[in-house]
N, C-alpha and C positions, 0 to 999 in steps of 0.2 A: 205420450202418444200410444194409440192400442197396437198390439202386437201384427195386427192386420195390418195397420198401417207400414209399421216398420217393413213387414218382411216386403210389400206391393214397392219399395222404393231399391230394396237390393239389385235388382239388376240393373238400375240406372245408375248405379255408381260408375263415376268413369274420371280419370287421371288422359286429360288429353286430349280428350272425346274418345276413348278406350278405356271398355273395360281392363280393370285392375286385379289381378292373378298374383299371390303370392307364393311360394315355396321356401320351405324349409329342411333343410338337408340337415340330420346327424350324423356325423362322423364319426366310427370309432379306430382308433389309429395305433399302428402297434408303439408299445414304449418306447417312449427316448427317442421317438421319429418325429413330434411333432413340429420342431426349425425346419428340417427339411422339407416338411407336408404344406406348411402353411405358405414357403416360398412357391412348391409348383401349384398351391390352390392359388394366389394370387395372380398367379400367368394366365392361369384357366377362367380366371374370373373377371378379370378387368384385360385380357390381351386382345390381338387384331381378331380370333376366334370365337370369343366368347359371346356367349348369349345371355339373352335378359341380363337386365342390371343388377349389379351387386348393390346392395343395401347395405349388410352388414355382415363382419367373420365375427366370431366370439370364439375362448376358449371356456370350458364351464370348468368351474372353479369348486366345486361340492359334487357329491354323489360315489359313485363309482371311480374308483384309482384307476383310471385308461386315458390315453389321449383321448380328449373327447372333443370335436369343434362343433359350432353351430352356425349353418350359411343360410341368408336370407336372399334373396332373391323377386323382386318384381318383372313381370312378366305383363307385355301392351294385350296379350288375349289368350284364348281356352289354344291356338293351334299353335303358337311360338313353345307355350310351357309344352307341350305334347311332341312336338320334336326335340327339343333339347330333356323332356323325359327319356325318350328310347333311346338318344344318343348317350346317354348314364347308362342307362340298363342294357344297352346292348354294349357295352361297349367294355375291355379286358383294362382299362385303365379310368375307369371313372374318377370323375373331376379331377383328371392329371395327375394322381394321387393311388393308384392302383399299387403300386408298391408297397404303401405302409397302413395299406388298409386293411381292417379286420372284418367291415361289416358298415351297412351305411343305412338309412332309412330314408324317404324323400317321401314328403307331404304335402297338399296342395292348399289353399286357402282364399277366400275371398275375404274379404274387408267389410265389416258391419258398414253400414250403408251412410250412418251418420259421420263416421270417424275418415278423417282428411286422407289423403295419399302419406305416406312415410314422407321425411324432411331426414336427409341425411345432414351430419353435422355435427358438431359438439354438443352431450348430453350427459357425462354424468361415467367417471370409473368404473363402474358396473351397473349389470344388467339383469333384472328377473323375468325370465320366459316362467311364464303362468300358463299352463292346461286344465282344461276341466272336462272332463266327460259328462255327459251330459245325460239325464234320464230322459225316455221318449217322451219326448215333444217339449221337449226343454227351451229351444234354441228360440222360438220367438220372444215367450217370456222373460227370456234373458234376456234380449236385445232392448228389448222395451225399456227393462228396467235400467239398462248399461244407458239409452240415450235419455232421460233425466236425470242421472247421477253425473254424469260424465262430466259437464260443464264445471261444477265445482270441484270435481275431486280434481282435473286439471291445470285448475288455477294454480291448486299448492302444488305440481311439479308434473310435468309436460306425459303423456303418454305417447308411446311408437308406435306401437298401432293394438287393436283388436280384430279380430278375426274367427271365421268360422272354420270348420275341415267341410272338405269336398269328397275326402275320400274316407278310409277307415272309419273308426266310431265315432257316433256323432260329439262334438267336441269343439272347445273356441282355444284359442290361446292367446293369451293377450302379455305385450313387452313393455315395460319400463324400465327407464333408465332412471340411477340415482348417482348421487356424488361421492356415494359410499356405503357402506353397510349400516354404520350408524345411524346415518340423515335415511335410509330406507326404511328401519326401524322405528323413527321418530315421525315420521310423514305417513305411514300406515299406523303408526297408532293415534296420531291427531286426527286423522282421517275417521277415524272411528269413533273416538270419543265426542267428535264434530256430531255424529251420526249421517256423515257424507258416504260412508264407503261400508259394507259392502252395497251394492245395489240392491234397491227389490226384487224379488223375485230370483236372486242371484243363488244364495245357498242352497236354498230349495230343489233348486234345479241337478245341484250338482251329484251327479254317482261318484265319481274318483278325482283328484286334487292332486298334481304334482308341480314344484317349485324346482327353478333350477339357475343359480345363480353363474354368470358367466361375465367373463372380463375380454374388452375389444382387443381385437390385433390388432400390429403396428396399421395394418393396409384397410382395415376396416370404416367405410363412410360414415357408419354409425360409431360413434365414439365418445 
């Protein structure tokens, strides 16, 4: 499909006959807090208060030695995610959790147009959030490329979603779940040597690449 194409279908995307809003929240959490942090993020997150639905917690598992979580979040449209933004930012205990926080980021994302609503559910002991920074004018020519690859590359093992940013730099990230580090390994290198993955038009596109492997919480739908 031409890139025209794709992007003239993005804002018909809809989960419900609503538009589909996602967020992504990084957490960074002071040491040795994170039992604690993760019991009042799950009150904040699934209790009689909370807003939009929880998807998915993660802890990430590589990188930087900090508590670090990862919250997902769907949102039914642009005004629900916007008040439960300033209710974070305004607010001296963001996501219940203001005590063992160091620092937090919130991101906003729409859903490539071709790719289904999120299917919470059992998928795999770990998880890769994929970001890509994107050079200008990237972001059509990726999608094009993402929706003739995609088909096959999801046979050999499900994808969570892909997505674009809304805010910050232009920028997609897209999640997979695997059943392991191993089978994550063996699945993107079949994938390639298939010459299914990466997409066209994909590397090309890309300014900056970061991988960040993370494992589901107990309370997490995604898991």
């Amino acid at each position: 499909m031409a890139a025209t194409t794709t992007m003239l279908a993005v804002d018909s995307h809809a989960h419900g006959g609503l538009a589909v809003l996602y967020e992504i929240a990084h957490l960074a959490l002071k040491l040795y807090t994170v039992p604690k942090a993760l019991s009042a993020l799950e009150d904040y997150t699934t209790g009689a208060a909370a807003r939009g639905r929880l998807l998915g917690c993660w802890e990430t598992e590589h990188g930087v030695i900090v508590g670090r979580v990862l919250l997902l979040r769907e949102f039914e449209d642009a005004e629900t995610l916007a008040q439960e933004r300033q209710r974070v930012l305004t607010s001296s205990d963001p996501f219940g959790v203001g005590e063992y926080l160091e620092s937090f980021t919130v991101e906003t994302y729409a859903p490539f147009p071709f790719v289904p609503p999120v299917q919470v559910g059992r998928y795999g002991d770990v998880y890769e959030f994929r970001t890509y920074e994107l050079k200008v004018g990237g972001l059509l020519p990726t999608m094009a490329g993402w929706e003739a690859a995609l088909p096959e590359r999801t046979e050999m093992f499900p994808l969570t979603t892909a997505m674009y940013g809304l805010d910050g730099v232009p920028r997609i990230t897209h999640i997979w779940p695997f059943p392991g580090l191993d089978e994550r390994l063996a699945i993107r290198r079949a994938s390639y040597e298939r010459g299914i993955w990466p997409p066209e038009n994909g590397p090309e596109n890309i300014a900056h690449a970061t991988s960040t492997i993370a494992i589901p919480t107990a309370f997490s739908p995604l898991h």
